[in-house]
Every structure is written in C-alpha cells, then in structure tokens.
mmCIF file of the protein (N, C-alpha, C, O) and its ligand, coordinates in Angstrom:
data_MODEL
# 
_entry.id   MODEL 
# 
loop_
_entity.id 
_entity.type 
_entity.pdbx_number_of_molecules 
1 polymer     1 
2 non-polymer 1 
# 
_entity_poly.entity_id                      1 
_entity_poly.type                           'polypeptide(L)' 
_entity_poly.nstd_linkage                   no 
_entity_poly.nstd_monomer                   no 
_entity_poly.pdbx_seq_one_letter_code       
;(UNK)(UNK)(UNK)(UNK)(UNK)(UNK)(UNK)(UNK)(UNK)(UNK)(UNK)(UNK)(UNK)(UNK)(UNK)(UNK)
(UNK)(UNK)(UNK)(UNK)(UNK)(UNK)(UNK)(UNK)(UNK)(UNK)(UNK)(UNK)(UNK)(UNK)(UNK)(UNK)
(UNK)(UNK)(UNK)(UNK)(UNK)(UNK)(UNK)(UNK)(UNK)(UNK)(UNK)(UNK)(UNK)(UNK)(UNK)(UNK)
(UNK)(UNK)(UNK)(UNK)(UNK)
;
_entity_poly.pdbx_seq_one_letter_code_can   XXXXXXXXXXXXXXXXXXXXXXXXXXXXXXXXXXXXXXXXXXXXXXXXXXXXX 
_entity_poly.pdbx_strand_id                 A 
# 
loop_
_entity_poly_seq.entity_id 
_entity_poly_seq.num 
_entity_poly_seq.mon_id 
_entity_poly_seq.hetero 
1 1  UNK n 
1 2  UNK n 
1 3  UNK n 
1 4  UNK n 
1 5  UNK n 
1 6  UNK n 
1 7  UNK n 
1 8  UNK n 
1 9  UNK n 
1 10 UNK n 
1 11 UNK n 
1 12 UNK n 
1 13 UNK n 
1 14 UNK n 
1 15 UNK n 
1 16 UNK n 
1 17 UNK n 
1 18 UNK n 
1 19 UNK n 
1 20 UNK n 
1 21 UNK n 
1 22 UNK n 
1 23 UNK n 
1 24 UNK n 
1 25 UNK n 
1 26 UNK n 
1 27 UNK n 
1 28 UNK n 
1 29 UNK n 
1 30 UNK n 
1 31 UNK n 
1 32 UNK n 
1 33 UNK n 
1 34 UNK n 
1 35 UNK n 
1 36 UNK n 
1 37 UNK n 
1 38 UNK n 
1 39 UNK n 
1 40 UNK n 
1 41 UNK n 
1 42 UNK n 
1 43 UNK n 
1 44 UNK n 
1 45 UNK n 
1 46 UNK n 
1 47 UNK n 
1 48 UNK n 
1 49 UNK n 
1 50 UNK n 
1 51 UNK n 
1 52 UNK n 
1 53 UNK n 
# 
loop_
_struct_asym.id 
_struct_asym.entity_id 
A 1 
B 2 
# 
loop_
_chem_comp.id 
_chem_comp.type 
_chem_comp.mon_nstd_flag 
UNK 'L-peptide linking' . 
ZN  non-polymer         . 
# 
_pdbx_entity_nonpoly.entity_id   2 
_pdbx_entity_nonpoly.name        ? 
_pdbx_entity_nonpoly.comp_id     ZN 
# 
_pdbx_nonpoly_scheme.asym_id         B 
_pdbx_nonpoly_scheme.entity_id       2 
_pdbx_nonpoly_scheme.mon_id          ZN 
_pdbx_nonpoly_scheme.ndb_seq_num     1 
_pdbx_nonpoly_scheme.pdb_seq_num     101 
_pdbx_nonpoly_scheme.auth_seq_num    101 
_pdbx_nonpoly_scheme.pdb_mon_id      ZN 
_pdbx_nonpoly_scheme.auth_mon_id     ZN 
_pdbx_nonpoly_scheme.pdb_strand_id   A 
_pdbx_nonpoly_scheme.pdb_ins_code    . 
# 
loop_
_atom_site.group_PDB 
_atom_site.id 
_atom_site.type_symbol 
_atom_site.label_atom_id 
_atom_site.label_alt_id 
_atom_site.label_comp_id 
_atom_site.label_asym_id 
_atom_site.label_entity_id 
_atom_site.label_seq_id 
_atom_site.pdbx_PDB_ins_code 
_atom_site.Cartn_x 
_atom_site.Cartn_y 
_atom_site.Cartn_z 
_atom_site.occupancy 
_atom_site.B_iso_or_equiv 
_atom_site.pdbx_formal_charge 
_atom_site.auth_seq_id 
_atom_site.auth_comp_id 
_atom_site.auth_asym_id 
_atom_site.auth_atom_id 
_atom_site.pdbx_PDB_model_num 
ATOM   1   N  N  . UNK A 1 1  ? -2.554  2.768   -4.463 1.00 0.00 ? 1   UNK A N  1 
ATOM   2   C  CA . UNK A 1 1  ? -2.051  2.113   -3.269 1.00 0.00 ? 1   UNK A CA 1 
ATOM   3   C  C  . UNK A 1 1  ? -0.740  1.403   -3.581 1.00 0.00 ? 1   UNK A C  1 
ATOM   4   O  O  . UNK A 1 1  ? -0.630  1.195   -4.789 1.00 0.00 ? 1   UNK A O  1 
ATOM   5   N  N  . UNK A 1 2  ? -0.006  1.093   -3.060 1.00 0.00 ? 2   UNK A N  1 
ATOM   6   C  CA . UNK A 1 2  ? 1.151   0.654   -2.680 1.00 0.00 ? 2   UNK A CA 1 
ATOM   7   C  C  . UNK A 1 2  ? 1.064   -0.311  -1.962 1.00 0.00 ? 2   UNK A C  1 
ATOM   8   O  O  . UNK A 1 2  ? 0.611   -0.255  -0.819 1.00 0.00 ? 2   UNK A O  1 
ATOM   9   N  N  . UNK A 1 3  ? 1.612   -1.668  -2.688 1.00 0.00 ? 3   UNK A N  1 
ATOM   10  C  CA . UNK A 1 3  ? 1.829   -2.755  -1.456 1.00 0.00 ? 3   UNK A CA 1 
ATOM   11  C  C  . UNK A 1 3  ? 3.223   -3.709  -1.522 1.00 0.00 ? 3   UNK A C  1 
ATOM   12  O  O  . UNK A 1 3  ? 3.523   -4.126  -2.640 1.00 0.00 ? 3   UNK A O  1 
ATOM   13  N  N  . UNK A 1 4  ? 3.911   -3.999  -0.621 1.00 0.00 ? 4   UNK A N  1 
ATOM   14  C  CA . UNK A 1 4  ? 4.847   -4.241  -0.358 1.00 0.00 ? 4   UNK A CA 1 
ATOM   15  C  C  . UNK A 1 4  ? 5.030   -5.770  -0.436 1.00 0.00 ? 4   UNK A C  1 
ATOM   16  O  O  . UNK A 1 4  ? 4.727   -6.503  0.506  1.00 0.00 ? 4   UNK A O  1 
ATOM   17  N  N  . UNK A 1 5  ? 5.621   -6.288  -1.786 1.00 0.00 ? 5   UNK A N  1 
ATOM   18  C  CA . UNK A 1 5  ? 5.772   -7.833  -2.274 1.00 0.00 ? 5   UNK A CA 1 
ATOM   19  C  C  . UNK A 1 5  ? 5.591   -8.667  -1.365 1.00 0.00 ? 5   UNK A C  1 
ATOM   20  O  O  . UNK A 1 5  ? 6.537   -8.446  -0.610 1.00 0.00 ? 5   UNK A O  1 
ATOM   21  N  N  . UNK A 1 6  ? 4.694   -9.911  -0.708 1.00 0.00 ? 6   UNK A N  1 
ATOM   22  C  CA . UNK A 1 6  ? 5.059   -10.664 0.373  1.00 0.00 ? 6   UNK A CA 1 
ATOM   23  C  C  . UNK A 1 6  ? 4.514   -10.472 0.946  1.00 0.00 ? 6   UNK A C  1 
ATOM   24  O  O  . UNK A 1 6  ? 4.123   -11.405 1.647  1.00 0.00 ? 6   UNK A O  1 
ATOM   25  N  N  . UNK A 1 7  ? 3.896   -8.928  1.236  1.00 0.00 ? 7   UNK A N  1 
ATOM   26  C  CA . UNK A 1 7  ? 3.000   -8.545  2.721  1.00 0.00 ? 7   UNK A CA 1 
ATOM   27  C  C  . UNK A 1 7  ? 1.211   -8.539  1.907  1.00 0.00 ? 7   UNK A C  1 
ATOM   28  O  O  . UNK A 1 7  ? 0.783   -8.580  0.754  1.00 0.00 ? 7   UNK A O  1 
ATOM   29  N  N  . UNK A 1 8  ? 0.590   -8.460  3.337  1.00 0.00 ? 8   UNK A N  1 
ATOM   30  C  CA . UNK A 1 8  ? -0.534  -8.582  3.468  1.00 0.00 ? 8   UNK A CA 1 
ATOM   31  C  C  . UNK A 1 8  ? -0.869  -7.481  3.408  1.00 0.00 ? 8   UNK A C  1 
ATOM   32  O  O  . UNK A 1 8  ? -2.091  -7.346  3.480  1.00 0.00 ? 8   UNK A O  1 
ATOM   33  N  N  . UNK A 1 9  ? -0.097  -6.259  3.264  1.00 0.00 ? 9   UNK A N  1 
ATOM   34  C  CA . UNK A 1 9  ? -1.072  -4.722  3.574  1.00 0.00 ? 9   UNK A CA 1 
ATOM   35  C  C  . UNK A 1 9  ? -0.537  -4.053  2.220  1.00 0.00 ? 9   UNK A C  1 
ATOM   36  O  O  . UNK A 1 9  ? 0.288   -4.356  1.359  1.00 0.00 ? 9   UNK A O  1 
ATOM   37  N  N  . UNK A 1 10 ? -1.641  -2.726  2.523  1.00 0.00 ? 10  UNK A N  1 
ATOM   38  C  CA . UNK A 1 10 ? -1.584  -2.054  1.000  1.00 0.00 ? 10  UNK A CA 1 
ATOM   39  C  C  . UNK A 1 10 ? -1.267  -0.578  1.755  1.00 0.00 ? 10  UNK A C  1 
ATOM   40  O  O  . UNK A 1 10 ? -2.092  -0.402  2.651  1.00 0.00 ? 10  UNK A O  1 
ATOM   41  N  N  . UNK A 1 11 ? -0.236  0.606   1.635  1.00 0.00 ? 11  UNK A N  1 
ATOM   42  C  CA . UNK A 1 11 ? 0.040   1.263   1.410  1.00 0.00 ? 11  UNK A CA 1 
ATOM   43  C  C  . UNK A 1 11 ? -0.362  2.896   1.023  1.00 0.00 ? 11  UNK A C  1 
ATOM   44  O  O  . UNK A 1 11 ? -0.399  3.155   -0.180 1.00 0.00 ? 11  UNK A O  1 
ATOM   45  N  N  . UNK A 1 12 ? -0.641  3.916   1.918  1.00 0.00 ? 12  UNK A N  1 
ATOM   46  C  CA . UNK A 1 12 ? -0.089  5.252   0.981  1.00 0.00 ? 12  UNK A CA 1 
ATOM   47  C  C  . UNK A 1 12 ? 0.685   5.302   -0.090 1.00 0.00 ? 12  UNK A C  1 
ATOM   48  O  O  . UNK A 1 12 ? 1.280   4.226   -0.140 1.00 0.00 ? 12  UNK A O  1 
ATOM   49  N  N  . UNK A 1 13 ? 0.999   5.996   -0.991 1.00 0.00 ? 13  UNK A N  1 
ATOM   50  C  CA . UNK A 1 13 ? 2.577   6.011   -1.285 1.00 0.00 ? 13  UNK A CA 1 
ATOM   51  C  C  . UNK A 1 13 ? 3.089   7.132   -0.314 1.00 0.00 ? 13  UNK A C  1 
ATOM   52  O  O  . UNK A 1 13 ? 4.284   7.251   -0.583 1.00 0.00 ? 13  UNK A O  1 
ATOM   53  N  N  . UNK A 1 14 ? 2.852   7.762   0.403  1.00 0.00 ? 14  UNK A N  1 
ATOM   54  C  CA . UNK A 1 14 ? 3.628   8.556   1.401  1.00 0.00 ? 14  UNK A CA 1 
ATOM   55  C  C  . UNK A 1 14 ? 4.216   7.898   2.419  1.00 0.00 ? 14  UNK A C  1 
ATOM   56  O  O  . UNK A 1 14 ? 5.238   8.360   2.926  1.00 0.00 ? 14  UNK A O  1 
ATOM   57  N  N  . UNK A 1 15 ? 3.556   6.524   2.937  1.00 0.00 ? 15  UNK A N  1 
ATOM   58  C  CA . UNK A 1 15 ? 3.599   5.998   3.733  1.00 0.00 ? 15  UNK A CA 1 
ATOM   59  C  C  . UNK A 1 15 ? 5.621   5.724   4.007  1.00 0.00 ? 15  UNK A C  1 
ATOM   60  O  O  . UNK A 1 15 ? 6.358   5.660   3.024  1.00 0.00 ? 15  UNK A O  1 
ATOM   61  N  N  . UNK A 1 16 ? 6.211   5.597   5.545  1.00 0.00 ? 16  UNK A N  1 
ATOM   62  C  CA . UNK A 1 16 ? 7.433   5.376   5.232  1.00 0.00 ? 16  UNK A CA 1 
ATOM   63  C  C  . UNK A 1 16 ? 7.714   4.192   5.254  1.00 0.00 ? 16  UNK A C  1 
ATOM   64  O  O  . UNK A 1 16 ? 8.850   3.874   4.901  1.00 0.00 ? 16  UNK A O  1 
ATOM   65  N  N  . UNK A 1 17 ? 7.046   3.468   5.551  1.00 0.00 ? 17  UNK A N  1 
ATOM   66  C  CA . UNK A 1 17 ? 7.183   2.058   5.160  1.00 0.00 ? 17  UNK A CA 1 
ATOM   67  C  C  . UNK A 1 17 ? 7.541   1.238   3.609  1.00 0.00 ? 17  UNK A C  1 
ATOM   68  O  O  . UNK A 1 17 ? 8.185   0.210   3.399  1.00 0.00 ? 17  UNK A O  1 
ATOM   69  N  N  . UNK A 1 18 ? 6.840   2.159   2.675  1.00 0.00 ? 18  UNK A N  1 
ATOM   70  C  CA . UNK A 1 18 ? 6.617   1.969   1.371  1.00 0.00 ? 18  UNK A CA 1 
ATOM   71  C  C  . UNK A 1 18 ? 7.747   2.757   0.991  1.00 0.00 ? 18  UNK A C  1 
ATOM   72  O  O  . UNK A 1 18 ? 8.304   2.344   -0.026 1.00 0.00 ? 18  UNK A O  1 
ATOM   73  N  N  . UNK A 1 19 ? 8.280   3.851   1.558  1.00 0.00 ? 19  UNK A N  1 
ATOM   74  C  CA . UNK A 1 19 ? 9.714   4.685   1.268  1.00 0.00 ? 19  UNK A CA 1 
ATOM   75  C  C  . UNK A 1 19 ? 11.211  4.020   1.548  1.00 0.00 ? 19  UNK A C  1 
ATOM   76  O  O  . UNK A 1 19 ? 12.274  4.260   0.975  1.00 0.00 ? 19  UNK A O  1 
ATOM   77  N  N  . UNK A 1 20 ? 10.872  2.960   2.796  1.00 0.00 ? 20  UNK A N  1 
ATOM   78  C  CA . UNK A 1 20 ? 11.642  2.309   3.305  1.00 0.00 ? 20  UNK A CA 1 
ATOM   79  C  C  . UNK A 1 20 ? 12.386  0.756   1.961  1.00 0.00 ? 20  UNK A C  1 
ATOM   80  O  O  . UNK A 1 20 ? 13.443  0.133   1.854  1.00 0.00 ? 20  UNK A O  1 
ATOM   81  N  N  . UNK A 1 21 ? 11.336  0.780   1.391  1.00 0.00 ? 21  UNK A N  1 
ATOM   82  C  CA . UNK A 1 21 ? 11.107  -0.594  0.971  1.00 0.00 ? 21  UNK A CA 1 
ATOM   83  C  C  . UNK A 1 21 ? 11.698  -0.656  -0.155 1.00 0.00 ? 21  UNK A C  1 
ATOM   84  O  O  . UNK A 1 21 ? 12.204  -1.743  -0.431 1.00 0.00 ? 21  UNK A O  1 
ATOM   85  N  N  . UNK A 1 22 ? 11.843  0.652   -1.310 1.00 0.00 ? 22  UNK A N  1 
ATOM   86  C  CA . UNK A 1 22 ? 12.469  0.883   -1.948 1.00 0.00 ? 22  UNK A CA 1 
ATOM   87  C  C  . UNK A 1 22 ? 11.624  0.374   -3.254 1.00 0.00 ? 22  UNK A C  1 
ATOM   88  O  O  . UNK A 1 22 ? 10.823  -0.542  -3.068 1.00 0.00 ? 22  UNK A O  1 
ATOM   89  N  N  . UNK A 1 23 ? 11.778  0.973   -4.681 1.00 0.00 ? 23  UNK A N  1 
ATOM   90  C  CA . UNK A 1 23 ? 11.048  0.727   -5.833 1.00 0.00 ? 23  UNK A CA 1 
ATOM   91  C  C  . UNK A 1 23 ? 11.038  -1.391  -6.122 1.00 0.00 ? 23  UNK A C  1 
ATOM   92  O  O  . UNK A 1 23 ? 9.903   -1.868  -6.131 1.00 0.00 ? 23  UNK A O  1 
ATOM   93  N  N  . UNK A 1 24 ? 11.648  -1.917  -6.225 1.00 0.00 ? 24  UNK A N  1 
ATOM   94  C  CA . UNK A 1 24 ? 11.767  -2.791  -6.689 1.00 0.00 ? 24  UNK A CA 1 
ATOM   95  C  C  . UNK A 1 24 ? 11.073  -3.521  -5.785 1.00 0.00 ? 24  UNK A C  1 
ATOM   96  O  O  . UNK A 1 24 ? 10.418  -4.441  -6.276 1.00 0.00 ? 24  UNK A O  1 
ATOM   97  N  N  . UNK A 1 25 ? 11.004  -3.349  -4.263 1.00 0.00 ? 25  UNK A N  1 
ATOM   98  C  CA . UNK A 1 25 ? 10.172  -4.119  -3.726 1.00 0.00 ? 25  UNK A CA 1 
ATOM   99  C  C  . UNK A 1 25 ? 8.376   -3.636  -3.128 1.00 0.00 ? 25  UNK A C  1 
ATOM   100 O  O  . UNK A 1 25 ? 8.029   -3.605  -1.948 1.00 0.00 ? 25  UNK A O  1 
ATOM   101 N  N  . UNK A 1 26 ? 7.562   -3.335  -4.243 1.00 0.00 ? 26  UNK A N  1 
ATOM   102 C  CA . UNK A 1 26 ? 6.873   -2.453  -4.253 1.00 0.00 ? 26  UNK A CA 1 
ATOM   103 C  C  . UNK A 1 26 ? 5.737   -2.685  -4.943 1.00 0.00 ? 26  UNK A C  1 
ATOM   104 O  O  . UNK A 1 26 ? 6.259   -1.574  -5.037 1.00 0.00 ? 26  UNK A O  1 
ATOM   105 N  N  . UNK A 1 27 ? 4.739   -2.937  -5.528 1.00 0.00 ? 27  UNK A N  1 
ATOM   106 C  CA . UNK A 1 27 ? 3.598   -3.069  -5.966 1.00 0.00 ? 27  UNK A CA 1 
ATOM   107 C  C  . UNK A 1 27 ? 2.614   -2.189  -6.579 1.00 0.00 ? 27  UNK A C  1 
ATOM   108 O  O  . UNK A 1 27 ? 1.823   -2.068  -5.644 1.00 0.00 ? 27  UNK A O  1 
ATOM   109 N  N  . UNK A 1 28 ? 2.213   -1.598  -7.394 1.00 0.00 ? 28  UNK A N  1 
ATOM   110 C  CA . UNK A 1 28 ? 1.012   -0.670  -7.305 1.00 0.00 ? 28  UNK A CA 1 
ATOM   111 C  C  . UNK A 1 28 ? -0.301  -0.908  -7.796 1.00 0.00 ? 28  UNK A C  1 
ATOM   112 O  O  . UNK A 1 28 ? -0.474  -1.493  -8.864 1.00 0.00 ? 28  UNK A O  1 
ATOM   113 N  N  . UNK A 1 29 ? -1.004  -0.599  -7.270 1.00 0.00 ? 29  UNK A N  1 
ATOM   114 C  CA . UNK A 1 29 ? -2.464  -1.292  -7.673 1.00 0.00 ? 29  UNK A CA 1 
ATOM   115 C  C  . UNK A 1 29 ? -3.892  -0.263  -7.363 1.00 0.00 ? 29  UNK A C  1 
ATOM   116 O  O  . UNK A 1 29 ? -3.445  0.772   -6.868 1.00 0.00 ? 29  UNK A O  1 
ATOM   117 N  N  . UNK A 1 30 ? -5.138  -0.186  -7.451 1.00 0.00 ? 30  UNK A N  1 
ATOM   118 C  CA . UNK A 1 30 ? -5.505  0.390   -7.036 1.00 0.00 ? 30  UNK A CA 1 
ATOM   119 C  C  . UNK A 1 30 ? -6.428  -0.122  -5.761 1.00 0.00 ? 30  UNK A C  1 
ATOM   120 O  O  . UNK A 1 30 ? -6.533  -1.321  -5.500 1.00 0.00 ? 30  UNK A O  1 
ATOM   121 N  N  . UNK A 1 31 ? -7.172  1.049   -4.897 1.00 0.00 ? 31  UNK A N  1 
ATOM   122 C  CA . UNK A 1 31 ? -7.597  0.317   -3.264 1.00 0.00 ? 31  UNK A CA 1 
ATOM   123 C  C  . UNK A 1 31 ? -8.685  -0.610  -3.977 1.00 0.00 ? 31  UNK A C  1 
ATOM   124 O  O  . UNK A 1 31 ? -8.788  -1.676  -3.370 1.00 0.00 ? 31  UNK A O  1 
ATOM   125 N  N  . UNK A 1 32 ? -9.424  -0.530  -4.952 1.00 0.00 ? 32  UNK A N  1 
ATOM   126 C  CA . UNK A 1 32 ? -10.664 -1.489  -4.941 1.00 0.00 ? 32  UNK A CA 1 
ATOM   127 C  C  . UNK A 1 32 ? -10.095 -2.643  -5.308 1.00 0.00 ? 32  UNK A C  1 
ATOM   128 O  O  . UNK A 1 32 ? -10.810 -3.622  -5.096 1.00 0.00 ? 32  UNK A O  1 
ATOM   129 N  N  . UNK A 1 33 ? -8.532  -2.967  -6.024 1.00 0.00 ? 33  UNK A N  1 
ATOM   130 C  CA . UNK A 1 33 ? -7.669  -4.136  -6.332 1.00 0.00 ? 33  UNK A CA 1 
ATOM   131 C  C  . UNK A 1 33 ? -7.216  -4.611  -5.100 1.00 0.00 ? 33  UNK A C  1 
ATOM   132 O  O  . UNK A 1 33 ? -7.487  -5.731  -4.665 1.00 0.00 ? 33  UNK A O  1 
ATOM   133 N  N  . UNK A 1 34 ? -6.590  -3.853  -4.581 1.00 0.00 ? 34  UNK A N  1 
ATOM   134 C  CA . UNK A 1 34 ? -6.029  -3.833  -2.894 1.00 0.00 ? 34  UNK A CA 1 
ATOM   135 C  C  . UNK A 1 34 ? -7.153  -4.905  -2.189 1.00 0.00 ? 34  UNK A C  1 
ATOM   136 O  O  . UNK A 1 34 ? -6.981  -6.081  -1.868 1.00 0.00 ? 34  UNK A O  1 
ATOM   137 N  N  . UNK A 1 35 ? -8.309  -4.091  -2.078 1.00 0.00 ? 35  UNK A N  1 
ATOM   138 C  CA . UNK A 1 35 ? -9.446  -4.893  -1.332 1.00 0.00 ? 35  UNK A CA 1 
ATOM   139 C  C  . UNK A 1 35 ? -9.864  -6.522  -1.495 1.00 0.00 ? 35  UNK A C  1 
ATOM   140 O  O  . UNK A 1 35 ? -10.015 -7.557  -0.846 1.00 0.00 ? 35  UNK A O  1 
ATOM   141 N  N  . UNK A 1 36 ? -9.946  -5.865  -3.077 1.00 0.00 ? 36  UNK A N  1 
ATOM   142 C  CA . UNK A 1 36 ? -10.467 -7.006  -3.651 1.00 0.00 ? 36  UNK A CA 1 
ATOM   143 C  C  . UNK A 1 36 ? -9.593  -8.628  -3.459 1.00 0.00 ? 36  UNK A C  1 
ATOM   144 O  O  . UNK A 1 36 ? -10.001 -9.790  -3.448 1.00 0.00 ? 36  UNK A O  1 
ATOM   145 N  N  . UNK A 1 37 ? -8.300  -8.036  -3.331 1.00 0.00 ? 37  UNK A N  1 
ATOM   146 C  CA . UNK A 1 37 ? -7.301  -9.290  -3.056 1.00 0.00 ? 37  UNK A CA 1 
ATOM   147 C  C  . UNK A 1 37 ? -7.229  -9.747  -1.616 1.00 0.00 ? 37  UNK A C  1 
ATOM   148 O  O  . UNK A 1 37 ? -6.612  -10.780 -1.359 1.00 0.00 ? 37  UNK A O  1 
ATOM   149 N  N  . UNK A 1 38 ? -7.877  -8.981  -0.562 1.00 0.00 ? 38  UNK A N  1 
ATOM   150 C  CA . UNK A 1 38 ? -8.055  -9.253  0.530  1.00 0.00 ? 38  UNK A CA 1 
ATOM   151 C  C  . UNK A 1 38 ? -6.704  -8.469  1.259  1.00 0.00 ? 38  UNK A C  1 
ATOM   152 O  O  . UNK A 1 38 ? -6.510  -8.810  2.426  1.00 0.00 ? 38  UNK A O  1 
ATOM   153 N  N  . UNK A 1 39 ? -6.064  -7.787  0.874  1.00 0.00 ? 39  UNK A N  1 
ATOM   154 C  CA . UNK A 1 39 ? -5.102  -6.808  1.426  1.00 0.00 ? 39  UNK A CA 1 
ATOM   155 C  C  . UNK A 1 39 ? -5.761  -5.831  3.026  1.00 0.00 ? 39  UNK A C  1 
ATOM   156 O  O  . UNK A 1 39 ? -6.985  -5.798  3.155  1.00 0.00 ? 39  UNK A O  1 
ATOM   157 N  N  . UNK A 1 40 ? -5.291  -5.448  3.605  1.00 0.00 ? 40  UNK A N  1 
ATOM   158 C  CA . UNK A 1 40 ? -5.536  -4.688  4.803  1.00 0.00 ? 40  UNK A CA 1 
ATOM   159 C  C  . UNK A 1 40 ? -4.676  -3.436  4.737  1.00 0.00 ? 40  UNK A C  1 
ATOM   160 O  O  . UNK A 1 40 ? -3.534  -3.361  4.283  1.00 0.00 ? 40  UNK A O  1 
ATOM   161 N  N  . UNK A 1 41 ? -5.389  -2.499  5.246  1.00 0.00 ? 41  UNK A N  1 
ATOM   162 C  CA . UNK A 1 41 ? -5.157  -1.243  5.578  1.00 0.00 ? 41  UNK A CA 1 
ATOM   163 C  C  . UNK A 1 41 ? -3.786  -1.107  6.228  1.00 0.00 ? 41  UNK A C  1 
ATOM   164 O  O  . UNK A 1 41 ? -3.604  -2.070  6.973  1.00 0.00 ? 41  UNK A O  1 
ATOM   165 N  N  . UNK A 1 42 ? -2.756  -0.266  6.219  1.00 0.00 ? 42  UNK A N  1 
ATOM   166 C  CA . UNK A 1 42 ? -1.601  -0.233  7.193  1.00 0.00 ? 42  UNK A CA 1 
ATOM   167 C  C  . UNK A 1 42 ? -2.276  0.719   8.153  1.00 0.00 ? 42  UNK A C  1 
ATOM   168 O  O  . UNK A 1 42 ? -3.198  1.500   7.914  1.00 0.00 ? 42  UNK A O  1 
ATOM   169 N  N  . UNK A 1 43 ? -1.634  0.498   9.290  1.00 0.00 ? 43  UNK A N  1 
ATOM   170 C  CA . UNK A 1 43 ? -1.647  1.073   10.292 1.00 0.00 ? 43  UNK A CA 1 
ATOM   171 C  C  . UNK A 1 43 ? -1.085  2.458   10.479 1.00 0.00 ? 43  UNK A C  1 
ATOM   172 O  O  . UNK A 1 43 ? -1.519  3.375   11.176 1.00 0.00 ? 43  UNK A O  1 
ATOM   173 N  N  . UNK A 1 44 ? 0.031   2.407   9.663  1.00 0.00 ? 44  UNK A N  1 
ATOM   174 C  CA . UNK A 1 44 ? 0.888   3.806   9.794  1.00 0.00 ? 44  UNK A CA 1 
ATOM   175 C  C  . UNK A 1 44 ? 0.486   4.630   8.849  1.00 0.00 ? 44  UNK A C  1 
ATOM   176 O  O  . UNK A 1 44 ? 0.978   5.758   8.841  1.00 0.00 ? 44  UNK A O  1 
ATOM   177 N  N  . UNK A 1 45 ? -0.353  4.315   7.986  1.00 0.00 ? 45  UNK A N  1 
ATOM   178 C  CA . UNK A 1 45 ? -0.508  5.442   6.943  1.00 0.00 ? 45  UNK A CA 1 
ATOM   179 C  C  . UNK A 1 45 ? -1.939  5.380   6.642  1.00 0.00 ? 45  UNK A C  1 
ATOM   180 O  O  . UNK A 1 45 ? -2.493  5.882   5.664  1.00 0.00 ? 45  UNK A O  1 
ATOM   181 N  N  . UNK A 1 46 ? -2.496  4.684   7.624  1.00 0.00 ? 46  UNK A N  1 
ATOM   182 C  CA . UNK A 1 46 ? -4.227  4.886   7.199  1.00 0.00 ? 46  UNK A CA 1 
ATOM   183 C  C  . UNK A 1 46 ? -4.787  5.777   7.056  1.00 0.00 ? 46  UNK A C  1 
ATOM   184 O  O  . UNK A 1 46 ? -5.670  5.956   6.217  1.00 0.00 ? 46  UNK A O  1 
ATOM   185 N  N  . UNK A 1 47 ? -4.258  6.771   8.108  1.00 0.00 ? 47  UNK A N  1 
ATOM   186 C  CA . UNK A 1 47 ? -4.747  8.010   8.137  1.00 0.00 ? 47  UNK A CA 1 
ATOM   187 C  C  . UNK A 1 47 ? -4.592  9.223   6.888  1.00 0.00 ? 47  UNK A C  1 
ATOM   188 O  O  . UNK A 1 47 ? -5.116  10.336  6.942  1.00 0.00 ? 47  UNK A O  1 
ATOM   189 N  N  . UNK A 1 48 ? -3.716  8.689   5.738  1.00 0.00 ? 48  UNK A N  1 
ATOM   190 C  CA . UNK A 1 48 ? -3.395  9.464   4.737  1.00 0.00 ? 48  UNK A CA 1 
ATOM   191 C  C  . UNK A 1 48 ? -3.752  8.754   2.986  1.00 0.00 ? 48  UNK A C  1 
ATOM   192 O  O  . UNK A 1 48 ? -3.158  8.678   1.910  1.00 0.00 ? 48  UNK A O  1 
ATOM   193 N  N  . UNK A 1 49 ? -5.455  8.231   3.728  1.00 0.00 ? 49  UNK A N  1 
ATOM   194 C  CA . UNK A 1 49 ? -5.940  7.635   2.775  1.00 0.00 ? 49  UNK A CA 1 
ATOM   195 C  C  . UNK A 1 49 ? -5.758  8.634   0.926  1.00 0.00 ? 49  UNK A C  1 
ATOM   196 O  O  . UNK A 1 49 ? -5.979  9.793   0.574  1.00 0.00 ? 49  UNK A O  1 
ATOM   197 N  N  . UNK A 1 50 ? -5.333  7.573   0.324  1.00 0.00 ? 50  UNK A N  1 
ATOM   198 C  CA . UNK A 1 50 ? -5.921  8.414   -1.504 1.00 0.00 ? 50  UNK A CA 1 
ATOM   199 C  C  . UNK A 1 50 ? -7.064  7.977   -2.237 1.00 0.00 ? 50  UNK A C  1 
ATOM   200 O  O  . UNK A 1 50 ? -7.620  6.884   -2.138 1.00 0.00 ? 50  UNK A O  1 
ATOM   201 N  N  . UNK A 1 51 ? -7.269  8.630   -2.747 1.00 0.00 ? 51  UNK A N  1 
ATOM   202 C  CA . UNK A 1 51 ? -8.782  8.211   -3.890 1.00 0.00 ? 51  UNK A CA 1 
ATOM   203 C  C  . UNK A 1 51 ? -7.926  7.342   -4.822 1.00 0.00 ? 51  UNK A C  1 
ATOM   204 O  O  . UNK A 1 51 ? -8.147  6.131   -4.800 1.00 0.00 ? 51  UNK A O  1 
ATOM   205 N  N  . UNK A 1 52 ? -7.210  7.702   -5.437 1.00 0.00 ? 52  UNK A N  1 
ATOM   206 C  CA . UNK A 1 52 ? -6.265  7.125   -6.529 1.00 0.00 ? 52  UNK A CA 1 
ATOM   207 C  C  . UNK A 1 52 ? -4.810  6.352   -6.036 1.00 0.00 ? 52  UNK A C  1 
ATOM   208 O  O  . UNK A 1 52 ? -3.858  6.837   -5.426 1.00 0.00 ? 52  UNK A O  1 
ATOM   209 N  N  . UNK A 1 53 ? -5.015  4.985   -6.535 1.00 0.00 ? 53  UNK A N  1 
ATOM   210 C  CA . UNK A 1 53 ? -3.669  4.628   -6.232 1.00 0.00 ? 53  UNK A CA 1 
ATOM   211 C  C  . UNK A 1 53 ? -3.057  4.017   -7.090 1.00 0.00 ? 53  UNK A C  1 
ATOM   212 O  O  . UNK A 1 53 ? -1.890  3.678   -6.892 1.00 0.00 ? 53  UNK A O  1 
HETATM 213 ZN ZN . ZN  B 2 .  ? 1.785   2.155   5.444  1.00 0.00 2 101 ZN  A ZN 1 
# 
C-alpha cells in the first residue's frame, strides 16, 4: 500500500493520486500496517485492491 505523508488514507500503487504525489511524498507499508495505524481505504483506488503492498 501506498500512503501519502500527512494523509489519512492508504493507497494502490496504481492509484493516480499516489502517481500524482510523486516518490518523495509517499510512504510504503503493508495493508495490515495501513490498518493497523488506523489509515482508510481511498476511494479512487479501492477498487484495485493488492494482497501485497
Ligand atoms: Zn487512491
């Protein structure tokens, strides 16, 4: 997963939000880390869930 420094949500990496955002402002972690930190699903790329992030 992918999450975007500052924000509350975690990411595809396909997602264009996360394309938008550019490497440096960017995060990677995996979804059970994601969760576990209390992160939320994006909206735009939920639908292109990964097993591995
Ligand atoms: Zn997204």
């Amino acid at each position: 997963m992918k999450v975007i420094i500052g924000t509350r949500r975690y990411h595809s990496t396909a997602c264009p939000l996360i394309r938008g955002a550019g490497e440096t402002g960017v995060e990677t972690m995996t979804l059970a880390s994601a969760e576990a930190a209390g992160l939320t699903s994006c909206s735009v790329c939920q639908h292109e869930r990964e097993t591995v992030g």
